[in-house]
C-alpha positions in Angstrom: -28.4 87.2 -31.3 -27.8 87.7 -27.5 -23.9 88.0 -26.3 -24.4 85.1 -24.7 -25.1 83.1 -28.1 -22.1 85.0 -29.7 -19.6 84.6 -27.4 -20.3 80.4 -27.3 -19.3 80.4 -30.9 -16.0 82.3 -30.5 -13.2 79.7 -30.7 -11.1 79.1 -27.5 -7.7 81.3 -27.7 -3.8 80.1 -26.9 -4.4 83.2 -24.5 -8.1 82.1 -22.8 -6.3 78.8 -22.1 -3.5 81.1 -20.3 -5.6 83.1 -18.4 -8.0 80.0 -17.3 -4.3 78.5 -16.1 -3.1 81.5 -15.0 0.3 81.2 -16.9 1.7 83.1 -19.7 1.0 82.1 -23.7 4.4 81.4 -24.1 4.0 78.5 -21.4 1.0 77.3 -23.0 2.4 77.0 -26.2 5.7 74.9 -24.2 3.0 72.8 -22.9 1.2 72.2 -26.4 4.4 71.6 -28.3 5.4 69.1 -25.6 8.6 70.5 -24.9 10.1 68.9 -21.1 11.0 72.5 -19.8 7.4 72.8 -17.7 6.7 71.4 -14.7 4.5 68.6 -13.7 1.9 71.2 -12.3 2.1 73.6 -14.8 1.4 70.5 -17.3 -1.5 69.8 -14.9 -2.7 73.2 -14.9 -2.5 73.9 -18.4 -4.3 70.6 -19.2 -6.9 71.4 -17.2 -7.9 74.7 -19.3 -7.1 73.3 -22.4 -9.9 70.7 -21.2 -12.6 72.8 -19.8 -12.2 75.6 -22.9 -12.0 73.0 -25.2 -9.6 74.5 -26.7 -8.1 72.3 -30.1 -4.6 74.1 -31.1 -4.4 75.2 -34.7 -1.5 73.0 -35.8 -1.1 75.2 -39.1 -1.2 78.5 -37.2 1.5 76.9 -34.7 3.3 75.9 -37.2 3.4 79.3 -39.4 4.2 81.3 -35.8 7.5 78.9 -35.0 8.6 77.6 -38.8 8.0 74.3 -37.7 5.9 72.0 -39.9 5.2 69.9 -37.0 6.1 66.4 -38.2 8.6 63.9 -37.3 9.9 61.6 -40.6 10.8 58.1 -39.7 13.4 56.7 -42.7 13.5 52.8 -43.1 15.6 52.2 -45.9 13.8 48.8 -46.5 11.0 47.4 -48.8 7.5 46.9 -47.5 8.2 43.2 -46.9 10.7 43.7 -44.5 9.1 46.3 -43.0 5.7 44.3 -42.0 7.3 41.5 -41.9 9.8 42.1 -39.0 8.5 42.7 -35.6 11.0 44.8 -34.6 10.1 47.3 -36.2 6.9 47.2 -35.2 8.6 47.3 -31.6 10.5 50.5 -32.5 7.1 52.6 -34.4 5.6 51.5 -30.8 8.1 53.0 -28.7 8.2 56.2 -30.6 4.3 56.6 -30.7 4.4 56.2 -26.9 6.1 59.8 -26.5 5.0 61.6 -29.8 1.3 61.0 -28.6 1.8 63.3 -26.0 3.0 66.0 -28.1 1.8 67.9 -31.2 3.8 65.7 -33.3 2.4 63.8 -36.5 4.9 61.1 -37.7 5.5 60.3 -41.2 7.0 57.1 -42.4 8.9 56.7 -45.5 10.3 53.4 -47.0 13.1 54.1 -48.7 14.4 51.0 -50.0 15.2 51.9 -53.8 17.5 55.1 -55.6 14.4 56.6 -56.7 12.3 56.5 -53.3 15.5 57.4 -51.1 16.0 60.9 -53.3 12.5 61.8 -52.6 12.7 61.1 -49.1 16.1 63.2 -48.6 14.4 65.7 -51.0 11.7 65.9 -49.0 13.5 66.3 -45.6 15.5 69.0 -47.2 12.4 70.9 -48.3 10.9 71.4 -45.1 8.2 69.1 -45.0 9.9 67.3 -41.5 11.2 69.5 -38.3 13.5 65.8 -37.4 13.9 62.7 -38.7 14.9 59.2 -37.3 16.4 56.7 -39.3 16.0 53.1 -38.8 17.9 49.7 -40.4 20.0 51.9 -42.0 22.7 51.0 -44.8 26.4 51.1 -46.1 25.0 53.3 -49.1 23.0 55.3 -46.7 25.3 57.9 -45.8 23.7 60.8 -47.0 21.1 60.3 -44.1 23.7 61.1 -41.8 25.2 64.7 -43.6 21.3 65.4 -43.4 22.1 66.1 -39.5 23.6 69.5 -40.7 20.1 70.4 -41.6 17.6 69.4 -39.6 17.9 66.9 -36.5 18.4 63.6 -37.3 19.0 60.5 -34.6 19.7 57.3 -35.6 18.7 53.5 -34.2 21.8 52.0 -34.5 25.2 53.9 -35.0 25.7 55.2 -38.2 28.5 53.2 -40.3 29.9 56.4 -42.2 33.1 56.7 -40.0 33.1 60.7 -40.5 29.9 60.6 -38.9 31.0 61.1 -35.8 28.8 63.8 -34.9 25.5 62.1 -35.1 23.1 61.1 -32.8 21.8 57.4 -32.0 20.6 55.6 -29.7 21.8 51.9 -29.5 22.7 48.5 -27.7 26.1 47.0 -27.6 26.0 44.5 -30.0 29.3 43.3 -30.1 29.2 42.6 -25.9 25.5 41.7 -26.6 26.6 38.9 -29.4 29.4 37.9 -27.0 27.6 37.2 -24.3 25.0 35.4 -25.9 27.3 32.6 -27.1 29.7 33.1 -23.9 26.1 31.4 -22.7 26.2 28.5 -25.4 29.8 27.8 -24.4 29.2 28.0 -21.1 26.7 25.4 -21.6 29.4 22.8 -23.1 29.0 23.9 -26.1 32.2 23.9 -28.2 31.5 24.3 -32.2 29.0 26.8 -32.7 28.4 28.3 -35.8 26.7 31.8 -36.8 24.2 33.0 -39.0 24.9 36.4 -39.7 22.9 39.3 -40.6 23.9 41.4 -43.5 27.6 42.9 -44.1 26.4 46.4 -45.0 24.2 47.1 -41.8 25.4 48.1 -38.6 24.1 45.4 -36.2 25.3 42.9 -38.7 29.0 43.7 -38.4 29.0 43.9 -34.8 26.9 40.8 -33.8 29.6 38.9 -36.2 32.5 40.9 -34.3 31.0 40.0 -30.9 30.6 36.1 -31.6 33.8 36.1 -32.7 35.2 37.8 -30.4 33.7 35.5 -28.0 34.7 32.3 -30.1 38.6 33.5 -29.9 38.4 33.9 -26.3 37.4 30.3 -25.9 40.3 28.9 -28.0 37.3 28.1 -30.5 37.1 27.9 -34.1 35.2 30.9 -36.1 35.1 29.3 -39.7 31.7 28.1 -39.6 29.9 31.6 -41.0 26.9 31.9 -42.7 25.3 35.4 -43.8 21.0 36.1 -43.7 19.6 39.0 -44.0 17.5 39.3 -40.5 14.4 38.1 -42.7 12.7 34.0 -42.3 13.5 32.9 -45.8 17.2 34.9 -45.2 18.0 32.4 -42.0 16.4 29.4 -43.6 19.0 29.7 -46.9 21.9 30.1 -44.9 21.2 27.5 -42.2 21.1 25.4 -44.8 24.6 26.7 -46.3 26.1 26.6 -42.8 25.0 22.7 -42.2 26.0 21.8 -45.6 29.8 23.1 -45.0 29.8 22.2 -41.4 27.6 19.0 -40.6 29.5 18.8 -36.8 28.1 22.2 -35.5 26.4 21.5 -32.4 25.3 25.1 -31.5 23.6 28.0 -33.5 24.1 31.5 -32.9 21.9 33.2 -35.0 22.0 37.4 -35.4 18.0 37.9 -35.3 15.4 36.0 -34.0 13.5 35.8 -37.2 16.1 34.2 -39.0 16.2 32.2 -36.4 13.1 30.5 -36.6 14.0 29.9 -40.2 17.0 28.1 -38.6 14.9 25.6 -36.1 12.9 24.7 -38.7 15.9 24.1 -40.7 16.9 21.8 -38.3 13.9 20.3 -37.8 13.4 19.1 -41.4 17.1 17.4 -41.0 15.8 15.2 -38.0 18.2 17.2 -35.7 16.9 17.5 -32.1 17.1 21.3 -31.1 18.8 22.1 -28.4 19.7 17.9 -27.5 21.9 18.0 -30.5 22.5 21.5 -31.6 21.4 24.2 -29.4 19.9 27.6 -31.1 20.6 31.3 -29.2 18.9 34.1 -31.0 19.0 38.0 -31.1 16.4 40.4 -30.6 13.7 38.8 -27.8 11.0 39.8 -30.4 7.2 38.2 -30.6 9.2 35.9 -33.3 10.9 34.3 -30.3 7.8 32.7 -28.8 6.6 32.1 -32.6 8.4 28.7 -33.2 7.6 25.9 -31.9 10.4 25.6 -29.7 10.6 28.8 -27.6 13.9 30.8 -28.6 16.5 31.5 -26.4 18.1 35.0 -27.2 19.5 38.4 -26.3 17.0 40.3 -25.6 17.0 44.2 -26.5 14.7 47.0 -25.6 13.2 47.5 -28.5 10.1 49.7 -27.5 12.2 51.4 -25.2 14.8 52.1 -27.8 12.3 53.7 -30.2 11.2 55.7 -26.8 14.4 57.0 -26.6 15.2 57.6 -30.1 11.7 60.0 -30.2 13.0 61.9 -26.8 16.3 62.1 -27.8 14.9 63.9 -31.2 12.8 66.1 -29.1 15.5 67.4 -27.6 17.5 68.3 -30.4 14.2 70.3 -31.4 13.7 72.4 -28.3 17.5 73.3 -28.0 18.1 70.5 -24.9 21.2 69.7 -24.5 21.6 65.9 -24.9 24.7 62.9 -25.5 25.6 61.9 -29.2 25.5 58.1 -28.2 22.8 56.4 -26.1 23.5 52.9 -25.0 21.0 50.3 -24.0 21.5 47.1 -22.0 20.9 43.7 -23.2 20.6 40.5 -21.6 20.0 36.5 -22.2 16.9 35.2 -21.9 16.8 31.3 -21.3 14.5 29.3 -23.0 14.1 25.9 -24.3 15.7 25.6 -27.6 19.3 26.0 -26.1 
């Protein structure tokens, strides 16, 4: 066998990638783990090398050198119908692929909608198996996932309800100005008795969309009795549509806390032979493929989802690599007009 022959089947080395880039291995191994402290032509450089070695980092060696298993858990403390069957959080898995691809990262998602599946999931975060985790449509009952933060990195989508966890991370909109300015709109629109479909009492979001509407509702001089609670899925908005028009057949406005439930709502009012928005105008939440899915397009409050779960995977990142970073990341929102109100 001639040198030649043997030296074509040694494997590529962290430090043959940082001679080739003429850095040092513990810059190679910043650029690999994806961590923000390198610069854009030391990333370039790096790159480069890593290309024309083809080098392919050993993800279990990298991971016995730095203690780090080198995966990322994403908690939804929902069912697998909810899951697939809401498009934001397709939006959100989205947002926080668009950064972890760039890293060494695997994510790992575990639905964690029942007693038994939640302890294996905080069991499993406690024993190693996950550097961080990010929680998603996350629970009264859920607690637990934020006390986890005093073990590994956790950040949040949507502020945690525990009030004593005030020292976790999230990254968020406003949804009580959100929810306000959404049926500020209807009522700017001569609106006058508009009634809510709510999401769920024991979830973040659906406190503070409620708070928001009402908030707006009392600064209008308007009445806030006409309240209805869904819990952000179709058949959720459809059943208490239904419940809201039966106890309050005057409403001639909608504001509805997702846009899924919304759609249940139009078609609600559809089947009654009520003329949406001529009679009772609809405003939705979320700006979510669900909004174009009816057949009246859904005005709503639109909210960066994708971005959020950007943000939520950054944020995270930090917290691994010793970044300094804010406990509380808010996003903006706005109205987006279209024809059902």
């Amino acid at each position: 066998m001639t040198a030649e022959g043997a030296s074509a089947r040694v494997a590529p080395t962290l430090e043959m990638v940082a001679e080739r880039a003429g850095v040092s291995r513990a810059t190679v191994s910043r650029v690999v783990n994806g961590s923000p402290r390198v610069s854009d032509d030391t990333i370039a450089a790096v790159t480069a090398a890593i290309a024309e070695l083809r080098y392919t980092p050993n993800r279990a060696a990298r991971s016995l050198a730095n203690r780090r298993s080198m995966a990322i858990a994403l908690v939804i403390p929902e069912d697998t119908t909810r899951f697939f069957g809401d498009p934001y959080f397709a939006a959100i898995v989205q947002g926080i692929s668009n950064v972890l691809d760039d890293t060494g990262y695997v994510l790992n998602l575990h639905l964690a909608s029942s007693t038994g599946s939640f302890d294996k999931t905080v069991a499993y975060l406690l024993g190693g198996n996950a550097d961080g985790a990010l929680v998603v449509s996350h629970h009264t009952g859920d607690h637990v996932l934020a006390e986890l933060g005093s073990s590994i990195p956790v950040v949040f989508g949507g502020r945690p309800l525990d009030p004593k966890s005030t020292d976790s991370y999230f990254v968020d909109v406003d949804n009580p100005l959100a929810a306000s300015t959404g049926t500020r709109y209807l009522i700017e629109h001569g609106r006058r008795r508009i009634g809510t479909v709510a999401g769920p009492d024991d979830m973040p979001a659906g406190i503070d969309r409620l708070a928001g509407w009402r908030a707006a509702m009392t600064d209008a001089g308007l009445a806030t009795d006409a309240i209805a609670r869904g819990d952000f899925t179709l058949a959720g908005g459809v059943h208490a549509t239904r419940e809201l028009l039966d106890a309050h057949p005057d409403l001639d406005a909608i504001f509805v806390a997702s846009d899924l439930m919304a759609m249940g709502t139009i078609t609600v009012l559809r089947e009654r032979g009520i003329a949406v928005p001529e009679q009772v105008a609809v405003m939705g939440f979320d700006d979510s493929p669900a909004a174009l899915a009816s057949e009246i397009p859904l005005t709503t409050v639109r909210q960066p989802s994708v971005e959020q779960g950007e943000r939520m995977a950054r944020v995270l990142l930090d917290l691994l690599d010793g970044v300094p970073t804010e406990r509380r990341h808010i996003m903006t929102t706005e109205v987006v007009v279209r024809a059902s109100a």
